[in-house]
N, C-alpha and C positions, 0 to 999 in steps of 0.2 A: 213730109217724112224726114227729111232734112232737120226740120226745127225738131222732133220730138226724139230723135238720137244725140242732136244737141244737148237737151235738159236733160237725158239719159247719162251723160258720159258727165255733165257736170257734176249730178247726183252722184255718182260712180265714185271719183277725184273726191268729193267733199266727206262721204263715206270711210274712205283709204284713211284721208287727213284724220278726221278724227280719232278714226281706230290705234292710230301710231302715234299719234299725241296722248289719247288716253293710255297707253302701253306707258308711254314713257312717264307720264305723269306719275304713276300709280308704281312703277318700280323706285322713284326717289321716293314714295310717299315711304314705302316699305324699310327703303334701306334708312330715309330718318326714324323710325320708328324703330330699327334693331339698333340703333348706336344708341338711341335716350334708352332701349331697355339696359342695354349693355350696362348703363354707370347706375342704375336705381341701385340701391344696396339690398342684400340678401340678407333677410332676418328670420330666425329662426319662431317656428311656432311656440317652442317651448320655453322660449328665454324670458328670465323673470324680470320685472319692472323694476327700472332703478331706486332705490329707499326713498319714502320723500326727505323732505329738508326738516328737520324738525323746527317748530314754531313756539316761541317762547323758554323757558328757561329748560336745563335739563338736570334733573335732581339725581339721576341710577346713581352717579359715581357717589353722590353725598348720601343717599340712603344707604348703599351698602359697604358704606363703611362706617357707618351710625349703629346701625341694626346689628351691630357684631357687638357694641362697646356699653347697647345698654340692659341693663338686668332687672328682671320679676324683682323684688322684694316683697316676702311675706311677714308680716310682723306679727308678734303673739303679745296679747298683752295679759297681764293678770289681773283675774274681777274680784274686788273686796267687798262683797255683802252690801250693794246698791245697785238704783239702775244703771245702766251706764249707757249716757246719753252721749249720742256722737258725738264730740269733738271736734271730729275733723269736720263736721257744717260750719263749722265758725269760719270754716275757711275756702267754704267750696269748692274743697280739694275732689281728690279724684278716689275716693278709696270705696271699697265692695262690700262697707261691713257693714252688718245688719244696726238697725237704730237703737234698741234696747234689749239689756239683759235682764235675768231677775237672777243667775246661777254665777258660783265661783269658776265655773267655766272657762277656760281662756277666751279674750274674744282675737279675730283673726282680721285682719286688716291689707290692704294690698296699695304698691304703690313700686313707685320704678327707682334708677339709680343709675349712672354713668360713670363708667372707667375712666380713670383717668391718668392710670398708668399704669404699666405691663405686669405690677408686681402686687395687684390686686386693692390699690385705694382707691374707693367707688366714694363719689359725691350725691347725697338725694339731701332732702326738706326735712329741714326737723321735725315738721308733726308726722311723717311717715314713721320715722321711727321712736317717739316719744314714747317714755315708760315702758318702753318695749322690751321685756323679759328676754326674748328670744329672736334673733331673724333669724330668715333663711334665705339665702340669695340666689336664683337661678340662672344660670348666664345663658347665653341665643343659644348655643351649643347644646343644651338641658343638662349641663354639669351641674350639683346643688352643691353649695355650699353654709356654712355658717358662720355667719357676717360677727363682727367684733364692733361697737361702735369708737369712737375716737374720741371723735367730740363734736358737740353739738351748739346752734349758737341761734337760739328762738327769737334776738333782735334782729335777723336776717332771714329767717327761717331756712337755714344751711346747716348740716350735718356730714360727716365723715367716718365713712367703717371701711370695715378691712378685711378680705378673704384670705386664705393663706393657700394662695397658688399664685404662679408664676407664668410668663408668658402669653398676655391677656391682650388682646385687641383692646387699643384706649383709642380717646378722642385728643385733638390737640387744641389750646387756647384760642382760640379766636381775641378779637378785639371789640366790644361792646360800644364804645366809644366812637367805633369807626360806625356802625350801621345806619345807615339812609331810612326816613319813610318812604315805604315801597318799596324796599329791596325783601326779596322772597326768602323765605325761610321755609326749612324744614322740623316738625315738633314730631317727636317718636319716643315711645311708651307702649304702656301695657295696658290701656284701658279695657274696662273689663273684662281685666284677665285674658283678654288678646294678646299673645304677647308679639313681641316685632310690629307693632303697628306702626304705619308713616303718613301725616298728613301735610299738604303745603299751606301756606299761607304768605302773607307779606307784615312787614312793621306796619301796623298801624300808630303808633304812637310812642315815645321815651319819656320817660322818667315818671311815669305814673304813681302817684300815691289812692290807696285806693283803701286805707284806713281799715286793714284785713288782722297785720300784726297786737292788736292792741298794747302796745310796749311805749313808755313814751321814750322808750332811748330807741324803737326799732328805726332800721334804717329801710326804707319804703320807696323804693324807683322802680317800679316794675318795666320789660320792654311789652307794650300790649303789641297782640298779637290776632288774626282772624283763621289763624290754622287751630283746626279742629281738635281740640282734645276734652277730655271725660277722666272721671271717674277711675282712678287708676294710674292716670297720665303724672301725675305729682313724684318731682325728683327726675322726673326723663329730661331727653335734650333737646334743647333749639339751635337746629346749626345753620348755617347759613352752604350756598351751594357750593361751596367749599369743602364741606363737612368739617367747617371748624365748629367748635362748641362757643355759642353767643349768649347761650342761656339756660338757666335748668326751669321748668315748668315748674306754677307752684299753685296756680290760682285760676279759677274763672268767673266772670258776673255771670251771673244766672242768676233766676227765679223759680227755679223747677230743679237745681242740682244736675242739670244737664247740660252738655254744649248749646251754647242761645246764639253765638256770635263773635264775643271777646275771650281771650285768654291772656294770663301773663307769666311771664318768666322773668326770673333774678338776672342782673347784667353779668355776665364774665367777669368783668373786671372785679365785683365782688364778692363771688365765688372765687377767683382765683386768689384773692387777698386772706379770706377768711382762711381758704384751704391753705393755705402756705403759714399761715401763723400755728394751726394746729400741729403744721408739721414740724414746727421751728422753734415754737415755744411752747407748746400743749397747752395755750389759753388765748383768747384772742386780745388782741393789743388794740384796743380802742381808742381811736382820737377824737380829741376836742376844740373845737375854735374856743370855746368861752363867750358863747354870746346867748342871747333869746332876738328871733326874728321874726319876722312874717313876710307875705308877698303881698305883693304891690297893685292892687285895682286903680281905675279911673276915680273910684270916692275917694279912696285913701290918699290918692294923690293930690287933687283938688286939697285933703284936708290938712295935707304936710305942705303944699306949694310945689309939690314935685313936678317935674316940666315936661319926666319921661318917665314911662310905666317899665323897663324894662327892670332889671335885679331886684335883689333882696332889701328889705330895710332894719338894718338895726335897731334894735326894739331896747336893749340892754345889753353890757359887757359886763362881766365879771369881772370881780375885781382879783389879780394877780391873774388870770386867765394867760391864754395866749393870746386872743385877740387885747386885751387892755395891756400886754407886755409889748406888743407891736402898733398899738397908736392906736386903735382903731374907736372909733369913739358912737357911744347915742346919736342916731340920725343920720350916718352915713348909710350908703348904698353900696350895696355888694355888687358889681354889675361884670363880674368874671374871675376866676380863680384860676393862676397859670395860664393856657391856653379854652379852658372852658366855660363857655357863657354860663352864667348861673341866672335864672332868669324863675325859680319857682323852689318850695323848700325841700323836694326831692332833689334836684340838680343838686341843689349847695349838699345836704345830705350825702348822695352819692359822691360825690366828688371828696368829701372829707371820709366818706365809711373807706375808699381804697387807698388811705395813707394808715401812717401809724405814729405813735406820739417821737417825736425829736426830728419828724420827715420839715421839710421847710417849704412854704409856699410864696409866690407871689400872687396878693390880694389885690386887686381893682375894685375902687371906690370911688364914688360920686361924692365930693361932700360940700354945701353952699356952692353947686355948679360947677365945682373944679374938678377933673380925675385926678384922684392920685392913686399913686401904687404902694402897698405896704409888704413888706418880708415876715413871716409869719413861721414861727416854729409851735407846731400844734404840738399838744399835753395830754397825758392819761388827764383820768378822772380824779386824782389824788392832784393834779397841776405839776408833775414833773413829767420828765421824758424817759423814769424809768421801765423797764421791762417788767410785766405783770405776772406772778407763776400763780401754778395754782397749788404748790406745794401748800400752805396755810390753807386751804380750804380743805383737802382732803382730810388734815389732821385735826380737823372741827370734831367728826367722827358722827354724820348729824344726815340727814334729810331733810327738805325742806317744800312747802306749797305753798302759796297766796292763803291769804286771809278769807275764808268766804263773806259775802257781800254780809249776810247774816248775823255771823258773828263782829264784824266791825262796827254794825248798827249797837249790837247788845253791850258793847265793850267802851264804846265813843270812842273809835279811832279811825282813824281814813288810810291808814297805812299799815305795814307791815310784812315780818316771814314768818309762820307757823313751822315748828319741829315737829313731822311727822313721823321721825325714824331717828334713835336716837343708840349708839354704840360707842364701844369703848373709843374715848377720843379726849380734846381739849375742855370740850364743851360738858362732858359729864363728869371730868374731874373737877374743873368749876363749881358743880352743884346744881349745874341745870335740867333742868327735867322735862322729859318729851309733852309736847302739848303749849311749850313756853312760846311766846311770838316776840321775836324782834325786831322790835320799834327804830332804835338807834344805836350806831356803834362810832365811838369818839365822836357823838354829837352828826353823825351825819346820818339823814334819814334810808332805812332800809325798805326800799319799794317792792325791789325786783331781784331775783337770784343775780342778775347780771349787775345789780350795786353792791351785791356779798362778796363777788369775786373778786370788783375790782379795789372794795375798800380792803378787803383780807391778804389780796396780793401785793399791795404794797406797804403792808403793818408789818412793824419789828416790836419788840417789846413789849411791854402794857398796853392795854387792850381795855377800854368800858366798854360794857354790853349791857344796855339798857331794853326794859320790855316789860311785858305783860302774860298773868296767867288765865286760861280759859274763866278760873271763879272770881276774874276783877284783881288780884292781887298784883301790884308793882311791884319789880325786882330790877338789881343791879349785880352784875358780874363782872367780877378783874378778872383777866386773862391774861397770860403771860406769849404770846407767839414768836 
């Protein structure tokens, strides 16, 4: 009896223990459990998620201040009694107008345009608005206006008209010069008649010639690009995420007249060139080295002993030029201009299209292995550094078109400017008569309007004008200018 109140009262004791052990256990369990509730933080059901981080470039601020500054252009052309076969395919530009006419109808054409400053001077592509009777310019706001052109310059395919309103959202200069392959760009227009459109892209590539102009004075550096543009998109801007203006759109390769993958745009820096001569001189002031070149392969180089494939090679200088008044000789290498590698015949191109004749260069040359450096004062076309106007050309009193392929075969001539429109002027007190083509004036051949300008702009005096009439007839005219 003894032994089992024994194991009784131990059970009892062991019982107690636990009970007060488990109490007390279980009251710190509780009290750690209200202090870690205490510091969790309180958050609200309804509180919204922080923005994420954006990933990769951010275009808003450059689009909308893009999309303010660029404008619808509608151009009207007038149809004279033919088909009239698109044009602008030549260029695989971006425009909405039907392929053929058979009616004196206007035909209607579309294409974009960029402010570029407050007081309504809009910059687009010359073939946007070529022969064009009429625009009409719609700004982002849907204000219409009716555009004046300025002047137009088809070896750049650059143009300049003018609204008469004030107070205009513009773009500001960017620098062409500065842009990286791969840095992102923004292309914005009106492709098919979308208007405010914005697509991204990056440089794919500088200084592209892509043999679109067919001029052989044009000046041909396109920046390629893989942002999306169409049909429409010609004369819009390329800006970088800055929203500075890098380029005006002019071009795309395709095979089908639609976006395939590349675009291109003209560089700033000669846009900004051409546009500032319009405004400063009302004719553009073209410069010349005085030379004929080509670039440089691996064959060519082997065949010359060349050691490096990099710059230009002098093919020929002109004699009195600017390159032959500054040394430059047959067989040397053009391997930089100023601070710009020139390394292809768009580089040297561009790089000479954004001066103007009496601007002065320093030329780097390779010549029998040795660099040297030449000082170079580039020349109009006439071989001075004077200023080109186009007063003498207005007062021709005259219109003018290429020679069609057809009549140059029937005529035997490989050149020339046909009078298509002929008014009271120089050239009809002369004795010349509409339909006349000229051949040459003071001995220098007349290819392109842009050879009329610049021989007519710097003529004083007597004047020969040589040429030919549609029934084979040679003639010659003194003019007095």
């Amino acid at each position: 009896m003894k032994k089992f109140i024994s194991y009784f009262l131990v059970a009892v004791l062991g019982g107690v223990s636990f009970a007060i052990a488990y109490s007390l256990f279980n009251n710190k369990e509780n009290e750690n459990f209200r202090v870690t509730g205490e510091n969790l933080p309180v958050v609200q059901a309804n509180m919204p998620a922080p923005r994420p981080a954006i990933i990769g470039p951010d275009f808003v601020d450059a689009a909308d201040v893009t999309v303010h500054a660029v404008v619808h252009i509608k151009s009207e052309l007038e149809q004279k009694n033919k088909v009239y076969n698109d044009f602008f395919d030549l260029f695989n530009d971006f425009f909405n107008n039907p392929n053929q006419y058979r009616y004196n109808a206007p035909v209607i054409a579309t294409g974009s345009g960029v402010i570029i400053s407050d007081d309504g001077y809009i910059v687009t592509n010359n073939h946007v608005v070529q022969n064009a009777s009429k625009l009409e310019i719609t700004l982002n706001d849907k204000r219409t206006f009716e555009g004046k052109v300025i002047g137009t310059d088809p070896t750049t395919d650059l143009a300049l008209i003018k609204i008469d309103v004030g107070n205009l959202p513009h773009l500001v200069y960017g620098n062409s010069d500065d842009l990286k392959i791969g840095e992102w760009v923004l292309a914005v227009g009106n492709p098919f008649n979308l208007t405010s459109t914005v697509t991204a892209g990056i440089i794919s590539a500088k200084a592209r010639n892509i043999n679109i102009l067919g001029d052989v004075s044009a000046i041909e550096s396109f920046i390629q690009t893989d942002a999306v543009v169409n049909r429409g998109n010609s004369g819009g801007a390329l800006v970088n995420t800055k929203g500075e203006l890098v380029g005006i759109n002019a071009a795309i390769a395709s095979n089908t007249g639609s976006y395939t993958g590349y675009s291109f745009a003209i560089p700033v820096n000669i846009v900004k060139k051409v546009i500032d001569d319009f405004l400063n001189f009302g004719e553009i002031q073209r410069a010349y080295l005085g030379i004929t070149f080509r670039e440089i392969d691996s064959q060519f180089a082997d065949e010359k002993g060349l050691k490096e494939l990099n710059g230009v090679y002098v093919v020929n200088v002109l004699e009195d030029g600017a390159a032959d008044e500054a040394g430059l000789k047959e067989g040397d290498v053009i391997t930089k201009i100023n601070d710009v590698e020139i390394n292809s015949k768009s580089s040297l191109l561009e790089t000479i299209g954004t001066r103007r004749p009496g601007d002065k260069m320093k030329v780097h040359i390779m010549r029998d292995g040795s660099a040297k450096e030449l000082d170079v004062t580039l020349q109009n076309r006439s071989g001075n550094t004077d200023i080109v106007k186009n007063n003498n050309f207005e007062i021709l009193g005259a219109s003018f078109i290429p020679v069609p392929e057809d009549e140059m075969k029937k005529l035997g001539i490989s050149h020339g400017l046909k009078i298509n429109g002929l008014k009271s002027g120089k050239l009809r007190d002369a004795g010349i008569r509409e339909g006349f083509i000229i051949l040459q004036i003071d001995k220098q051949r007349m290819e392109t309007l842009d050879d009329l300008k610049y021989v007519l702009g710097t003529k004083s005096g007597g004047t020969l004008i040589e040429g030919i009439y549609p029934n084979g007839q040679r003639a010659y005219y003194g003019l007095g200018l």
